[in-house]
C-alpha positions as CSV (number, residue, x, y, z in Angstrom):
1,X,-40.3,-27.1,13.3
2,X,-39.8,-30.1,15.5
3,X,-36.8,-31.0,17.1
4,X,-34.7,-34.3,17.2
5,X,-33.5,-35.5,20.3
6,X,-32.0,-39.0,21.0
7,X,-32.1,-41.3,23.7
8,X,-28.5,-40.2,24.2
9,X,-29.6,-36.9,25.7
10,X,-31.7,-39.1,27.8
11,X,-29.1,-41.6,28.5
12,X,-29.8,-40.9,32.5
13,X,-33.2,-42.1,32.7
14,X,-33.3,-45.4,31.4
15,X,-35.8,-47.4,33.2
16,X,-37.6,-44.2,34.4
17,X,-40.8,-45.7,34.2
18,X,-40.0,-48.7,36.1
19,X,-39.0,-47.2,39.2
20,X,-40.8,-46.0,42.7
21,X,-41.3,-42.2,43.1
22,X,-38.0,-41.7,45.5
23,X,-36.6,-43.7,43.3
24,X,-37.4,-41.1,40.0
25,X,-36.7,-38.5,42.5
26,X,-33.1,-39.6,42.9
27,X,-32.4,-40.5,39.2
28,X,-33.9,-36.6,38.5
29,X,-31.7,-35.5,41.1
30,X,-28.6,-37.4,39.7
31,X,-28.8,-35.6,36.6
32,X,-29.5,-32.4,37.4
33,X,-32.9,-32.0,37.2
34,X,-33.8,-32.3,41.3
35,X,-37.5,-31.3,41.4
36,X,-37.6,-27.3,42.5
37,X,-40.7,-25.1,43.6
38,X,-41.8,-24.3,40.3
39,X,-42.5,-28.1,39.8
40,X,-45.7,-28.0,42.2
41,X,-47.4,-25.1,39.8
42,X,-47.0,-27.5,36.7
43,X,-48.0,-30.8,39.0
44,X,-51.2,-28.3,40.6
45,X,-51.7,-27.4,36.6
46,X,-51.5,-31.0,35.2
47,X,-52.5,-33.0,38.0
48,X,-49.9,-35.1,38.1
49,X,-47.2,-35.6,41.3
50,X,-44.1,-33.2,41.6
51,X,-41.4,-35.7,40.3
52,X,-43.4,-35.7,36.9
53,X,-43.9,-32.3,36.7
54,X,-40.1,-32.2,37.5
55,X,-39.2,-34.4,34.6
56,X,-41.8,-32.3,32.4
57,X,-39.5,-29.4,32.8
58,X,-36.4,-31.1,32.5
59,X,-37.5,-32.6,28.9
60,X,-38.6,-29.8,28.3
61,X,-35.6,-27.3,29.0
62,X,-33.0,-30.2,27.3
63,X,-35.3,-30.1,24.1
64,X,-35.2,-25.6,24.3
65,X,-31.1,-26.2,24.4
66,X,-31.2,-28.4,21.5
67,X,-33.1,-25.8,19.7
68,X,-31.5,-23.0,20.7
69,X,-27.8,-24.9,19.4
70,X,-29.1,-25.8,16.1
71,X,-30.7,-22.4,15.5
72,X,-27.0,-20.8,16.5
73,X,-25.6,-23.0,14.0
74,X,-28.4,-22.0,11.3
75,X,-28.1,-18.6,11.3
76,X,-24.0,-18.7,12.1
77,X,-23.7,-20.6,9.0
78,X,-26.2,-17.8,7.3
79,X,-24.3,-15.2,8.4
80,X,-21.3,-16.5,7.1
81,X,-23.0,-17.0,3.6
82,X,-24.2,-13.4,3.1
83,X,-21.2,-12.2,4.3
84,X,-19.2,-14.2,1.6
85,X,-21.5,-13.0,-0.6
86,X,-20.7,-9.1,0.6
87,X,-17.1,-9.7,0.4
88,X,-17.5,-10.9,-3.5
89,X,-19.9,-8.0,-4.3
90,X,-17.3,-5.5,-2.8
91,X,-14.4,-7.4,-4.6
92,X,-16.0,-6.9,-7.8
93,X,-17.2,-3.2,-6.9
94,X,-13.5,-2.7,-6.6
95,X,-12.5,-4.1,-10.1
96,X,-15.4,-2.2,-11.7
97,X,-13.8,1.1,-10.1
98,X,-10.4,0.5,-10.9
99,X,-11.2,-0.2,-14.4
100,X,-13.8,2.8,-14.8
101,X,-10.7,4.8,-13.0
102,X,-8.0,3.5,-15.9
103,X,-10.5,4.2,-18.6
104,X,-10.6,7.8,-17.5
105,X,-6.8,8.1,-17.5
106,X,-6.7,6.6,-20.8
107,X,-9.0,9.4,-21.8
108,X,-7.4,12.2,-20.2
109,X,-4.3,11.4,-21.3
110,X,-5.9,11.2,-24.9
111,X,-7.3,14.4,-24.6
112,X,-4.2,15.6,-23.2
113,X,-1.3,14.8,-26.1
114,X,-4.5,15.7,-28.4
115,X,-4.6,19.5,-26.8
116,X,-0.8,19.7,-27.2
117,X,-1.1,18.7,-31.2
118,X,-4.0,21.5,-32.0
119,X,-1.6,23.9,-29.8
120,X,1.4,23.1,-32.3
121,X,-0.9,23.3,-34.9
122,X,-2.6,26.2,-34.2
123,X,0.9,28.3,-33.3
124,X,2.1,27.5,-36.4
125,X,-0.5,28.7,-38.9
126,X,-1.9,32.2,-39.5
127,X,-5.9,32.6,-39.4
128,X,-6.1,32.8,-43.0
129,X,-4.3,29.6,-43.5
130,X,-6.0,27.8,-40.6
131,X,-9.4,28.7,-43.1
132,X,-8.3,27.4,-46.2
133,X,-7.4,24.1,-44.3
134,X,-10.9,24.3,-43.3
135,X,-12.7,24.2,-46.1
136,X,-10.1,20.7,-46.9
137,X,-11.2,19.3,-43.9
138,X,-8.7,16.9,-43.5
139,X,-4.7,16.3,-42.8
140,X,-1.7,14.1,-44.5
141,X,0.8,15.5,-42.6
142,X,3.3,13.0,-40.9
143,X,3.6,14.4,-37.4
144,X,-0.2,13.6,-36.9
145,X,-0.4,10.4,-38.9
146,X,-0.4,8.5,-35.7
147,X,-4.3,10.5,-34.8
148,X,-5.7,8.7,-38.0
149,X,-6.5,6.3,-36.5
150,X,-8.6,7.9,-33.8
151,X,-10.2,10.3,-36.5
152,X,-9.1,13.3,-34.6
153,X,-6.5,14.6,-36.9
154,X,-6.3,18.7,-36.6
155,X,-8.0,20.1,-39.1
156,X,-6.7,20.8,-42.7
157,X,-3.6,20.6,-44.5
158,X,-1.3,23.0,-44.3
159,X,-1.1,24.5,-48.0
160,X,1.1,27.2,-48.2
161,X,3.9,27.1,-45.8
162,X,4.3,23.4,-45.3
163,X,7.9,23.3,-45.3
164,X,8.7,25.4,-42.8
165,X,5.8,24.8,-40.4
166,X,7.1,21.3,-40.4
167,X,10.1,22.6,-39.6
168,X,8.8,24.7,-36.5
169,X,7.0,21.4,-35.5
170,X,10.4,19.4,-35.3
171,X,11.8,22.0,-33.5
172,X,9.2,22.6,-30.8
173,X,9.3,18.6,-30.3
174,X,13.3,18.6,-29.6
175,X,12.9,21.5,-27.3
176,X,9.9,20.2,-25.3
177,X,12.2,16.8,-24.9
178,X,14.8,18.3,-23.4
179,X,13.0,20.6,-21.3
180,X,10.6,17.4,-20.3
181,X,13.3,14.7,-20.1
182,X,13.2,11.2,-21.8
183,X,11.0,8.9,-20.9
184,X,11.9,5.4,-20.1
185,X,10.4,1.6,-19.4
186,X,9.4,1.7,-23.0
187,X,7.1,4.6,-22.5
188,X,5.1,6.0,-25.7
189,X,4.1,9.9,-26.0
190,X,0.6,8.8,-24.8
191,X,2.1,8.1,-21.4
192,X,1.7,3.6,-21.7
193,X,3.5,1.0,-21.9
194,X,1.9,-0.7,-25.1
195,X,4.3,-3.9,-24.9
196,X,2.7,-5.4,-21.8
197,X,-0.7,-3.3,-21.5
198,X,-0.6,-3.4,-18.4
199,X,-1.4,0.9,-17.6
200,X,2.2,2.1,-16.8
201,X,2.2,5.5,-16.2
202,X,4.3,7.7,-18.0
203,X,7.2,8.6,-15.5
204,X,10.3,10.9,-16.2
205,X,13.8,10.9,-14.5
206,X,15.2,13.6,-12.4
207,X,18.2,14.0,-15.2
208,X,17.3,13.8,-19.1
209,X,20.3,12.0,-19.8
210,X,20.1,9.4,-17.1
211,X,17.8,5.8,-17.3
212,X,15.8,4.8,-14.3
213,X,18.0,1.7,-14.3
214,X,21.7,3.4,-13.8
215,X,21.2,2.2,-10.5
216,X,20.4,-1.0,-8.7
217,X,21.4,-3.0,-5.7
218,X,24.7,-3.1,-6.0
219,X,25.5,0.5,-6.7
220,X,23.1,2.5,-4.4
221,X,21.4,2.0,-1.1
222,X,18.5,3.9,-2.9
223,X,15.1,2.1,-1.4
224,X,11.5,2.7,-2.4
225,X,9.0,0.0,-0.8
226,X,5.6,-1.4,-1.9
227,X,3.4,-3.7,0.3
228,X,0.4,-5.6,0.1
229,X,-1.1,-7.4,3.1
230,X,-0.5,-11.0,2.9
231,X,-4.4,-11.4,4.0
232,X,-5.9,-10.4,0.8
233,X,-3.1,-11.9,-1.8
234,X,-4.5,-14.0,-4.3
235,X,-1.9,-16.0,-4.7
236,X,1.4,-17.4,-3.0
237,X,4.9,-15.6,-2.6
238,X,6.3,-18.0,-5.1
239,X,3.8,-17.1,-7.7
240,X,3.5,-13.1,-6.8
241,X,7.7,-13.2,-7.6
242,X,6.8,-15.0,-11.1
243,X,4.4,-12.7,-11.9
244,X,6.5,-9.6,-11.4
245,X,9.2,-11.3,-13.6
246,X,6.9,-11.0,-16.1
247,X,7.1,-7.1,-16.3
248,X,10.4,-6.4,-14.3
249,X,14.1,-8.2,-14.8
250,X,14.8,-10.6,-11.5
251,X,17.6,-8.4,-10.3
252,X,15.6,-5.0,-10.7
253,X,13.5,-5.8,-7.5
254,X,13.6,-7.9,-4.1
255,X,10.7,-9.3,-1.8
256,X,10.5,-10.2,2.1
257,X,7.6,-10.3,4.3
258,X,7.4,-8.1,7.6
259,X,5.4,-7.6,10.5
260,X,3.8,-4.0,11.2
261,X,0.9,-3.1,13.6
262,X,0.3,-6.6,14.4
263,X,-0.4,-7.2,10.6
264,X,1.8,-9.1,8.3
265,X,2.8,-7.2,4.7
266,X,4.7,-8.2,1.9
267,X,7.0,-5.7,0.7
268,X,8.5,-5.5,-3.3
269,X,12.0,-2.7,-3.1
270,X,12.8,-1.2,-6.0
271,X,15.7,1.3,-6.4
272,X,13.8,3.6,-8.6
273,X,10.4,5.1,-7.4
274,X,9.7,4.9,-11.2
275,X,9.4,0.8,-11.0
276,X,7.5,1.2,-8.1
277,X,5.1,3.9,-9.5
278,X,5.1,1.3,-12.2
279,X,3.9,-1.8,-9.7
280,X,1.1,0.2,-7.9
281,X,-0.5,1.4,-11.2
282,X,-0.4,-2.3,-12.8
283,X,-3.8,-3.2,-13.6
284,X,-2.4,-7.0,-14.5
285,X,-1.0,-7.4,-11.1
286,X,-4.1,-6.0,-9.4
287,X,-6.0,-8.5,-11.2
288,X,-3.9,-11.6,-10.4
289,X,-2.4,-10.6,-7.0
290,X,-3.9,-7.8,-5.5
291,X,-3.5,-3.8,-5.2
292,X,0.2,-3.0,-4.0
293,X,0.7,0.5,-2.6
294,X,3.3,2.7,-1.7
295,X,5.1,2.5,1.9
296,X,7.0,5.7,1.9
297,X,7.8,5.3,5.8
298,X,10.5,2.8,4.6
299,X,12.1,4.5,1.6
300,X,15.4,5.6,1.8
301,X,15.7,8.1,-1.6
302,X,19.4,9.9,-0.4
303,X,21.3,8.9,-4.2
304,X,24.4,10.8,-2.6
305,X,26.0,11.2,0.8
306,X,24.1,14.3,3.1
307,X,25.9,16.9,5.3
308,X,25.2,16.4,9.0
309,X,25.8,19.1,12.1
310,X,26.5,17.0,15.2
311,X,26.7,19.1,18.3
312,X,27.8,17.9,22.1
313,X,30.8,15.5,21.2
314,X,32.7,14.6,24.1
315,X,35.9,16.7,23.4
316,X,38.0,13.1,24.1
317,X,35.7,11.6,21.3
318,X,38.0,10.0,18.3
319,X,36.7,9.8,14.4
320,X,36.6,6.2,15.0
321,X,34.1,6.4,18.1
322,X,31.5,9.0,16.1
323,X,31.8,6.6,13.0
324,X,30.8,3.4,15.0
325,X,28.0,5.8,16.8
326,X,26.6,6.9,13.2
327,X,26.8,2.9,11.5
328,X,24.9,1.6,14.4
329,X,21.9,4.1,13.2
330,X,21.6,6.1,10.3
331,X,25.0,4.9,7.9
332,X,28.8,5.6,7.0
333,X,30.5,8.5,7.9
334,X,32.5,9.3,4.5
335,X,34.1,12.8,5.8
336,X,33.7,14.7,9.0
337,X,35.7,18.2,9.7
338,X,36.1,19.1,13.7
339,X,35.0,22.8,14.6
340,X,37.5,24.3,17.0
341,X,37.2,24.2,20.8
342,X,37.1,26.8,22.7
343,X,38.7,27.4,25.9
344,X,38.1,24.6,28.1
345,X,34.7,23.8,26.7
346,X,34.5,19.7,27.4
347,X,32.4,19.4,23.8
348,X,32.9,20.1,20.7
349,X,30.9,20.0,17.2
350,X,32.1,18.9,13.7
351,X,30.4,18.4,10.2
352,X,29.9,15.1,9.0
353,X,29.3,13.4,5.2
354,X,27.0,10.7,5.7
355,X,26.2,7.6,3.3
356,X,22.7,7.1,4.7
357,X,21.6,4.1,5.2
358,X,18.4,3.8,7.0
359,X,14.9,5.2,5.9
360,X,14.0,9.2,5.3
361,X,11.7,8.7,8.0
362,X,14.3,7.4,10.2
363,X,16.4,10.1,9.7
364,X,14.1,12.9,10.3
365,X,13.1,11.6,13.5
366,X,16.4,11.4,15.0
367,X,17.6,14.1,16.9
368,X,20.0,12.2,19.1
369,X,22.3,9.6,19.8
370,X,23.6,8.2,22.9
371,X,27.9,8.8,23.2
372,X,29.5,8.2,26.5
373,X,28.0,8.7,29.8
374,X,25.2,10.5,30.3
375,X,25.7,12.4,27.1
376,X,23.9,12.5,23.9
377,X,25.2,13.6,20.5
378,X,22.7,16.1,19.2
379,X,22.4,15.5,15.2
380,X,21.0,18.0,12.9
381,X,20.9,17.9,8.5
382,X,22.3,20.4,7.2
383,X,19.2,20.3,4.4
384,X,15.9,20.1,7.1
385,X,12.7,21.1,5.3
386,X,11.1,24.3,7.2
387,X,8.2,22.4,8.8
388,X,10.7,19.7,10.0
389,X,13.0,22.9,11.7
390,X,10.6,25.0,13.3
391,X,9.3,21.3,14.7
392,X,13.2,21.1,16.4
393,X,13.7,24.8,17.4
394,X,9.7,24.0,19.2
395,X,10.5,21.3,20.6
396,X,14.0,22.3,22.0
397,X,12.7,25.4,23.6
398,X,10.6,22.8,25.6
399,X,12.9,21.8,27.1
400,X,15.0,24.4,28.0
């Protein structure tokens, strides 16, 4: 492989031919070339003066540049070839695992509801029964007409006490509903959402009476988060908000974009961590935007105000002055009940109903709050889970 040069890399000795040996000697030297040592090995070598030998090496090292710039580009532009092609192998990896991963849900939840018809079946038949429906071999009954078409109906129909096992059947169904709860978002007893395909798992609420959308923006500071880094969206914010609309109503979610680490994130809040189990598990939105996935540091899941213990209140402290404290931080003080004071003691304690505000995380992590000089209110929920307590009482035996 050659290399091309032009007379512009050359530009400096025009005329080089032309001129008288001091003369080469200064042009050589005016560009940077000024004959060194070395040059009287290659003159001894060629048999040629020291100012050619110097221009030899000059040529010679401009043409070795050259190379060694286009080969840099070569094999930069290479690089970033294979590595597009990596990033699309991987990409598609991905989708092949996610799908493989749904199909085995699918399965298991099949296998699943189909365990929990054989158990009615089975608990509702005597042995001798169960062998006469056997030798049938097959099943017209209505509870299972919906396995037909997977020709895995249980086994026989039941001959002799059909009535009353039906009976049984409708019974065990209401009490496993109300023991279970209802399920919601147009969820099927297979645990999908067949209107829009899209995977939904199967989610209950906390209360079998009560729809995952009772509450929404406007009636509870309820919070659960889901992010996706905006460096691997497909598409733009305009066009991720249209494509959520097509599985959740406008004014069931709300988007913004956020820094964290250094990286920027795109965050969908839901008031239900039912939508957003429902986001995270959507294969359609995977496929057009990108996997979303939980961001549990920022949820805030307190439906109803908490009971707070807030120790070292500056006995002068006023209602007013803890309440704008609390607001600043963590939320709204709804109730708070003084404890007495004793003797002279300069602070005093008091139970507080909070409207929380800020995240769980949040929450958890604060201890304190500054109130008046030098002074901190110490704050403490009533409801601390054991790891998060012995974690306080450790740490506060520190510092003592």
């Amino acid at each position: 492989m050659g290399v091309n040069v032009s007379t512009e890399d050359f530009a400096t000795l025009e005329g080089f031919v032309n001129k008288s040996n001091d003369e080469r000697a200064e042009i050589l030297r005016n560009a940077g070339w000024e004959p060194e040592g070395q040059d009287n090995d290659i003159a001894t070598f060629i048999g040629t003066d020291i100012v050619s030998a110097a221009l030899i090496r000059s040529v010679t090292t401009v043409c070795l540049d050259k190379k060694e710039a286009n080969m840099k580009d070569f094999y930069k532009a290479d690089a970033e070839k294979l590595q597009q092609h990596f990033t699309a192998t991987l990409q598609e990896y991905y989708k092949e695992l996610e799908t493989t991963k749904y199909q085995l849900t699918v399965a298991n939840e099949k296998l699943l509801k189909q365990d929990k018809e054989l158990s009615v079946y089975y608990s509702s038949i005597t042995a001798e029964t169960h062998v006469a429906n056997m030798e049938i071999g097959k099943t017209d009954r209505a509870e299972y007409e919906h396995l037909q078409p997977y020709n895995n109906p249980p086994i026989g129909i039941l001959i002799e006490t059909e009535e009353e096992i039906w009976n049984n059947f409708v019974k065990d169904e209401e009490t496993t509903s109300k023991s279970e709860g209802k399920k919601r978002c147009h969820v099927t007893s297979d645990g999908y959402d067949k209107k829009d395909n899209d995977a939904m798992v199967g989610v209950q609420t906390s209360n079998p009476t009560e729809s995952i959308h009772a509450y929404n923006f406007s009636n509870t500071r309820q919070r659960y988060h889901a992010k996706i880094s905006t460096s691997i969206c497909k598409i733009s914010k305009e066009e991720i908000e249209q494509e959520l609309q097509k599985i959740f109503n406008k004014e069931r979610f709300q988007m913004e974009v956020l820094f964290k680490n250094g990286n920027q994130y795109l965050y969908v809040i839901f008031t239900s961590a039912q939508e957003r189990l429902r986001l995270t598990n959507c294969i359609k939105i995977q496929q057009s935007v990108g996997k979303f996935y939980a961001d549990s540091e920022r949820d805030c899941t307190h439906k109803s105000p908490i009971e707070l213990c807030v120790d070292y209140i500056p006995a002068q402290a006023t209602e007013l002055d803890i309440k704008n404290v609390l607001e600043g931080e963590l939320g709204y003080m709804r109730e708070i009940t003084f404890w007495p004071i004793r003797g002279n003691n300069q602070f005093k304690k008091a139970k507080i109903m909070l409207e929380v505000t800020c995240s769980d995380k949040h929450l958890i992590e604060t201890w304190s709050l500054p109130m008046g000089d030098n002074n901190r209110i110490k704050i403490t929920p009533t409801k601390l889970s054991h790891e998060d307590r012995n974690t306080r009482i450790r740490y506060g035996a520190k510092v003592m």
